[in-house]
Backbone as JSON Lines, residues from 0, in Angstrom:
{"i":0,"aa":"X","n":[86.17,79.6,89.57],"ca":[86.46,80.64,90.54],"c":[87.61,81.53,90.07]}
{"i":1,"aa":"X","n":[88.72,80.85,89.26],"ca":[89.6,81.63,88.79],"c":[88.99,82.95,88.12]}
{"i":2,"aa":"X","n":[87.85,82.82,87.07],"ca":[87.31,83.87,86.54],"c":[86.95,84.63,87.08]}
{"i":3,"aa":"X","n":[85.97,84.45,88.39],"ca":[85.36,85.44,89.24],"c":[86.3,86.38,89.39]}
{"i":4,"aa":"X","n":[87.54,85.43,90.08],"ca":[88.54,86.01,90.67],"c":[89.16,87.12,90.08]}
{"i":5,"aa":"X","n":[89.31,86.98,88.76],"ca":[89.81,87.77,87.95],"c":[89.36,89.46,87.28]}
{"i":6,"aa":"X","n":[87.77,88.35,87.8],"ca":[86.78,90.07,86.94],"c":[86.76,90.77,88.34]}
{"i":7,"aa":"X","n":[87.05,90.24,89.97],"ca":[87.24,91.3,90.89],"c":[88.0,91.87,90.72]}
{"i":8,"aa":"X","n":[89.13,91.22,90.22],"ca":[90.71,92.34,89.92],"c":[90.56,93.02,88.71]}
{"i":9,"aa":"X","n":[89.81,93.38,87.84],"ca":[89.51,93.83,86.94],"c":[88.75,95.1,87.31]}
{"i":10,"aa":"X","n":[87.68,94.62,88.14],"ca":[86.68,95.49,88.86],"c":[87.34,96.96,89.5]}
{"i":11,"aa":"X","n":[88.13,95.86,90.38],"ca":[88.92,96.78,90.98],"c":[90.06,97.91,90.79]}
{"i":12,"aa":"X","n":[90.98,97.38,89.97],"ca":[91.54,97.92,88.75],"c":[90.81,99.03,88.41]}
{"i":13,"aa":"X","n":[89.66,98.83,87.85],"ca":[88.9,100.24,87.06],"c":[88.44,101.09,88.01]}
{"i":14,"aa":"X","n":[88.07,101.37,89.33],"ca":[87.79,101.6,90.05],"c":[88.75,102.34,90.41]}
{"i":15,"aa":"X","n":[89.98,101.97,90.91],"ca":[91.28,103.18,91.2],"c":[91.22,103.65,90.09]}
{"i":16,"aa":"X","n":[91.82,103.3,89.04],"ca":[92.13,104.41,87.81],"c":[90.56,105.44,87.99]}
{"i":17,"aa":"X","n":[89.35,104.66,87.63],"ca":[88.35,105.89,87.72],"c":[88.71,107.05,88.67]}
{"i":18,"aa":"X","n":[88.79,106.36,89.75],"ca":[89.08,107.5,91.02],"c":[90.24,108.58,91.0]}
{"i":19,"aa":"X","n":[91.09,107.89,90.04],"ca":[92.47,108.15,90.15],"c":[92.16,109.75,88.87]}
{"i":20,"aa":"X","n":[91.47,109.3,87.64],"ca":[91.51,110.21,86.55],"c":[90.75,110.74,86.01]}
{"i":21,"aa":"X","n":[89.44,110.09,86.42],"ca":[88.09,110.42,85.59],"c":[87.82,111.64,85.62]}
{"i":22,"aa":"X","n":[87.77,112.46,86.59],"ca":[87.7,114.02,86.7],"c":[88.33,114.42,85.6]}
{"i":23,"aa":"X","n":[89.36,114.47,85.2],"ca":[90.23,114.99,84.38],"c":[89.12,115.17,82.6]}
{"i":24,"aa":"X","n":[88.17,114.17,82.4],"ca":[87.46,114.14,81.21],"c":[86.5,114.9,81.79]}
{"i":25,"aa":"X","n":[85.9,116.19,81.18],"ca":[84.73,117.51,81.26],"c":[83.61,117.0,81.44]}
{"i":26,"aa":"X","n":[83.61,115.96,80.78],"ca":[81.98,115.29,80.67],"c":[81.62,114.23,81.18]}
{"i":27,"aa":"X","n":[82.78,113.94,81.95],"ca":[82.65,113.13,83.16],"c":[82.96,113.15,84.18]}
{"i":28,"aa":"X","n":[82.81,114.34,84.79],"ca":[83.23,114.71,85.95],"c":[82.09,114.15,87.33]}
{"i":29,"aa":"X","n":[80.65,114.67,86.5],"ca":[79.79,113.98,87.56],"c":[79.63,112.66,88.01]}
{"i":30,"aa":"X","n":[79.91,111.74,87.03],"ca":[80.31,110.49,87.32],"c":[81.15,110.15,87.81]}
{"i":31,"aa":"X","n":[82.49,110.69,87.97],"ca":[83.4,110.93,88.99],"c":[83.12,110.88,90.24]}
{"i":32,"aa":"X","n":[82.25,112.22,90.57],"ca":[81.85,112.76,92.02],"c":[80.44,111.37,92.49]}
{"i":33,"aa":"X","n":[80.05,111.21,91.47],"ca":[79.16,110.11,92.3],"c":[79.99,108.93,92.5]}
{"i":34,"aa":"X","n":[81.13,108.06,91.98],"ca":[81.93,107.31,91.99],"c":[82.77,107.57,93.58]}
{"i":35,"aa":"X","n":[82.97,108.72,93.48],"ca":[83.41,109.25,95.12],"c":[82.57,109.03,95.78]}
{"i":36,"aa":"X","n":[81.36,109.53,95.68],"ca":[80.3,109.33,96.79],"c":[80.28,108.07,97.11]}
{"i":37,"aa":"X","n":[80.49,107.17,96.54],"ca":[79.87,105.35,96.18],"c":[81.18,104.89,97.18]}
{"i":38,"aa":"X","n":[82.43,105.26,96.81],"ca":[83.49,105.16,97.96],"c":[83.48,105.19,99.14]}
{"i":39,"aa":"X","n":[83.22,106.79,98.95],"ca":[83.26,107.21,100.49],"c":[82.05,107.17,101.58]}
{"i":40,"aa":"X","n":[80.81,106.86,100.96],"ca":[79.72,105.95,101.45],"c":[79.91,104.51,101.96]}
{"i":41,"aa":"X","n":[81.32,103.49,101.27],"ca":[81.42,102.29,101.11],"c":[82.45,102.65,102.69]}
{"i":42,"aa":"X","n":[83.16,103.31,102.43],"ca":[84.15,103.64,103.81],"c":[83.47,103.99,104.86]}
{"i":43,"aa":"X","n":[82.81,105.06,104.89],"ca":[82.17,105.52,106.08],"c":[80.75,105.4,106.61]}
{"i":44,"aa":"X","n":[79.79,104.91,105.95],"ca":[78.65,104.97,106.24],"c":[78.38,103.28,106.3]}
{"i":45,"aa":"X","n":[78.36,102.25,105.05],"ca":[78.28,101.35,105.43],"c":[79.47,100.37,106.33]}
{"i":46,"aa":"X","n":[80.78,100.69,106.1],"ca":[81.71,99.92,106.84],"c":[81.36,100.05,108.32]}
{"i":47,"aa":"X","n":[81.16,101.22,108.82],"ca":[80.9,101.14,110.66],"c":[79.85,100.31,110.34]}
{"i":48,"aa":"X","n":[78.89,100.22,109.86],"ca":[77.42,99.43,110.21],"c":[77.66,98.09,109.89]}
{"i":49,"aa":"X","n":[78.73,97.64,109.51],"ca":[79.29,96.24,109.02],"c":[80.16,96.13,110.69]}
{"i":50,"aa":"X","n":[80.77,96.69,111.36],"ca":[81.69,96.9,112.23],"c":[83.56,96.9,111.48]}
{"i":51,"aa":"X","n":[83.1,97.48,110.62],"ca":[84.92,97.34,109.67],"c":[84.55,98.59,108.46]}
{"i":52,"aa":"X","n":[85.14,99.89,109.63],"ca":[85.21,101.26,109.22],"c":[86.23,101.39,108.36]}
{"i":53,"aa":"X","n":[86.21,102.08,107.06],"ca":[87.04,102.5,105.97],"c":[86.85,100.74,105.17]}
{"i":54,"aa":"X","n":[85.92,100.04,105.16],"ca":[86.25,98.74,104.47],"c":[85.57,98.77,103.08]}
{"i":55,"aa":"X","n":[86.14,98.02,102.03],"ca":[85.83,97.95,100.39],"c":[84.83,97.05,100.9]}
{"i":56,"aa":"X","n":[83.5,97.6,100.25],"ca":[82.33,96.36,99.56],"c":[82.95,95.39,98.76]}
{"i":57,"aa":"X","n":[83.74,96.12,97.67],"ca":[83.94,94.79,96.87],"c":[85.02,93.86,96.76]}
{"i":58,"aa":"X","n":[86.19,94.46,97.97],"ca":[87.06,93.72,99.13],"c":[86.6,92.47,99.79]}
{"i":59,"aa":"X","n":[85.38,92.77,100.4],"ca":[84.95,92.51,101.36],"c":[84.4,91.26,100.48]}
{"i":60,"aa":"X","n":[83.44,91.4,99.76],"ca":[83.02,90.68,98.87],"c":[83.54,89.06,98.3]}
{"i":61,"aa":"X","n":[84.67,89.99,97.54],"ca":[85.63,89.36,96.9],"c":[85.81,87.82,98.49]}
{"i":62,"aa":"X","n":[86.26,88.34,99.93],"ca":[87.06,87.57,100.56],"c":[85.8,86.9,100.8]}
{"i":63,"aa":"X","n":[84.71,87.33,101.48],"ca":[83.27,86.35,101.6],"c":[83.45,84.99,100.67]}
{"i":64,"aa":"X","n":[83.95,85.37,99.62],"ca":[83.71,84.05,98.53],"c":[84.98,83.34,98.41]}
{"i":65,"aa":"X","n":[85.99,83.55,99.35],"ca":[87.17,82.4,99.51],"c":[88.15,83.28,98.36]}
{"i":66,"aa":"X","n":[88.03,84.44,97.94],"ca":[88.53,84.72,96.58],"c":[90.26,85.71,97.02]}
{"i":67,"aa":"X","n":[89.72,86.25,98.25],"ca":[90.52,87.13,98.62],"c":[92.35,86.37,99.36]}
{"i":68,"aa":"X","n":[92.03,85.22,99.56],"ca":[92.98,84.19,100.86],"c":[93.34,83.93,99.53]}
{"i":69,"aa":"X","n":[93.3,83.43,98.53],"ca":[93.79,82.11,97.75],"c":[94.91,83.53,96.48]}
{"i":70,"aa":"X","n":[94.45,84.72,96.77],"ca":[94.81,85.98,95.44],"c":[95.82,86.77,96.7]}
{"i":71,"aa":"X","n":[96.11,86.13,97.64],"ca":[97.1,86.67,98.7],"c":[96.72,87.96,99.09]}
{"i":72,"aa":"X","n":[95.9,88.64,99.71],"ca":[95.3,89.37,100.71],"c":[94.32,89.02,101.46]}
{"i":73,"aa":"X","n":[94.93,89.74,102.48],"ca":[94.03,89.61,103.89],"c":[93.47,90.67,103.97]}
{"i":74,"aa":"X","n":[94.05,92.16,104.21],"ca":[93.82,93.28,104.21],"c":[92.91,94.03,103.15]}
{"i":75,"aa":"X","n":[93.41,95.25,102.91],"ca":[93.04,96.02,101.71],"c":[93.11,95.61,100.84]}
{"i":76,"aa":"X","n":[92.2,95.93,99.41],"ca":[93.17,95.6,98.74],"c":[94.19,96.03,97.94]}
{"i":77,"aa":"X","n":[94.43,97.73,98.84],"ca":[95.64,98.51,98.11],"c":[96.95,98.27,99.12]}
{"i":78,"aa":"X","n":[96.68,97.26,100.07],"ca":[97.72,96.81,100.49],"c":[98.43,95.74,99.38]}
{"i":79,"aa":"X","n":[97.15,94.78,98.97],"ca":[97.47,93.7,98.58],"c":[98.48,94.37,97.02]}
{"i":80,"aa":"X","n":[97.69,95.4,96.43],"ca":[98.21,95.77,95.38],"c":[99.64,96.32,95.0]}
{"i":81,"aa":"X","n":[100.13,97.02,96.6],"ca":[101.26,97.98,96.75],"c":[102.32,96.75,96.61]}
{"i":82,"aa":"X","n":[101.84,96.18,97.27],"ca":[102.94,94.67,97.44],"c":[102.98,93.97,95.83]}
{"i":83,"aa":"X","n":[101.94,93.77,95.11],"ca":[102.36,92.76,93.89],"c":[102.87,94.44,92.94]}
{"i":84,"aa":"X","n":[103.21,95.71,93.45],"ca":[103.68,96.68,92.67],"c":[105.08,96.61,92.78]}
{"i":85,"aa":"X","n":[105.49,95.84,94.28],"ca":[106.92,96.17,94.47],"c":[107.42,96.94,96.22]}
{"i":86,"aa":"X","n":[106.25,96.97,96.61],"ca":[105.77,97.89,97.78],"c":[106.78,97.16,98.62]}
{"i":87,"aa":"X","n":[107.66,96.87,99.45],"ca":[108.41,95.9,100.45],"c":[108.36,96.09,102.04]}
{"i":88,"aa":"X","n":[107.31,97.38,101.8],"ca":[107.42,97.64,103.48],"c":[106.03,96.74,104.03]}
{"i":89,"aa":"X","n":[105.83,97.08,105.48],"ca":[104.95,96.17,106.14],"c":[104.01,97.17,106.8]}
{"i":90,"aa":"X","n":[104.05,98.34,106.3],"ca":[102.72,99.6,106.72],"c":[101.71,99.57,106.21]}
{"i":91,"aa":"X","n":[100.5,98.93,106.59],"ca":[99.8,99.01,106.31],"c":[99.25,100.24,106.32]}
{"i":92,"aa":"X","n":[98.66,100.93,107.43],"ca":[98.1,102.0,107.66],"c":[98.78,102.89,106.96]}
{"i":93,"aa":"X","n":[100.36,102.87,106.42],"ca":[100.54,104.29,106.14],"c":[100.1,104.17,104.5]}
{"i":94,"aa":"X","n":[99.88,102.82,103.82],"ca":[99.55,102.77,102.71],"c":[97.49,103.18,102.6]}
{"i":95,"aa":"X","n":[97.11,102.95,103.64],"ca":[95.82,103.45,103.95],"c":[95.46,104.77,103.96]}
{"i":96,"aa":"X","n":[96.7,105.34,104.39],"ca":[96.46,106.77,105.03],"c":[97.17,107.16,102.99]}
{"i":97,"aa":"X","n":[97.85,106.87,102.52],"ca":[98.16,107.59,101.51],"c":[96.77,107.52,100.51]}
{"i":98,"aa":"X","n":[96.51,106.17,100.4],"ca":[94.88,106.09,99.55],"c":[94.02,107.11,99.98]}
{"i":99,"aa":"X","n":[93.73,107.43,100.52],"ca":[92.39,107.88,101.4],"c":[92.82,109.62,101.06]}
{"i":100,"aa":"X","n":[94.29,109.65,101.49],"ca":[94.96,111.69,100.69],"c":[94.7,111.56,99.33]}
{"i":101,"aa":"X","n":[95.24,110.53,98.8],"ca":[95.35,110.89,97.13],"c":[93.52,110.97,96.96]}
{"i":102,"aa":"X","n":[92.79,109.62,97.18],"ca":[91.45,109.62,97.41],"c":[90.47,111.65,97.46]}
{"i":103,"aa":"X","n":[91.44,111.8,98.51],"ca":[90.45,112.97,98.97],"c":[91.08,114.22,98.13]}
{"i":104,"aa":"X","n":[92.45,114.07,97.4],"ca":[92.72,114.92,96.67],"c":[91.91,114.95,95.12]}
{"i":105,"aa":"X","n":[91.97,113.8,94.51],"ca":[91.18,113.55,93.65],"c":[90.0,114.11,93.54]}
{"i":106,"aa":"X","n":[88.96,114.36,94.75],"ca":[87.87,114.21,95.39],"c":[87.81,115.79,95.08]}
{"i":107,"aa":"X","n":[88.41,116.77,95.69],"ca":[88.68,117.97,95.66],"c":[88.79,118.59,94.04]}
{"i":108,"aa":"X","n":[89.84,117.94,93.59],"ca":[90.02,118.47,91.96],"c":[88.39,118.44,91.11]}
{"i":109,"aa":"X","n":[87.9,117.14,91.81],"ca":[86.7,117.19,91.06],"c":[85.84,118.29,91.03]}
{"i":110,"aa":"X","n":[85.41,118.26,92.72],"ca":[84.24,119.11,93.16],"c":[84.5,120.77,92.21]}
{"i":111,"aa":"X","n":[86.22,120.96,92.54],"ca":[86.27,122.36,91.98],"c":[86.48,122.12,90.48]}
{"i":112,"aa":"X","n":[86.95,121.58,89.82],"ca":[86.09,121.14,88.44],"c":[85.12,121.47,88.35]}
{"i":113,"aa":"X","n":[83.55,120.66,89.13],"ca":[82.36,120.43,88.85],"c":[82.19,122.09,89.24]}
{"i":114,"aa":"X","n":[82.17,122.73,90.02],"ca":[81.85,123.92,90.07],"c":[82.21,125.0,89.74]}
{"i":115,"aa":"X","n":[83.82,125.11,89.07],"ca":[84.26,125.98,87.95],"c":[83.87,125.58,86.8]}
């Protein structure tokens, strides 16, 4: 289980940075914007139909399999992350609400990328 455990944090890992930079490479911008879509599909479309709006599939995942309790999160897991960064406050939401700006800024650079 340690391994599993590990290739989620791995998973996950690549997943912000993608989100975080991929736009930035010309020839991968569309993969970008579908990488957004895959997000923001994962937040809004399937999380209400799960009843846990704005929630990670592969969060979610990860905790289904005992993986998430034992790697110290309950929450997000950019809560869990802000905290093993150094994070010391106890806001969740405002660390939610910053993902979701940078998220939608990212999101933006792309689109006008993809269409300039």
């Amino acid at each position: 289980m340690y391994f599993i455990n590990g290739v989620f944090h791995v998973l996950h890992i690549v997943i912000i940075l993608s989100s975080l930079f991929l736009y930035l490479i010309d020839d991968l911008i569309a993969v970008h914007l579908m990488l957004q879509a895959t997000i923001l599909t994962s937040w809004l479309i399937i999380g209400p139909m799960i009843k846990k709006p704005g929630v990670c599939l592969l969060t979610e995942l990860q905790k289904k399999l005992g993986l998430g309790g034992s790697s110290g999160f309950t929450d997000s897991y950019m809560v869990f992350l802000s905290k093993k960064l150094g994070y010391k406050g106890n806001d969740a939401k405002k660390i939610e609400l910053i993902t979701f700006s940078v998220f939608s800024v990212c999101t933006a650079l792309s689109l006008f990328r993809y269409l300039y």
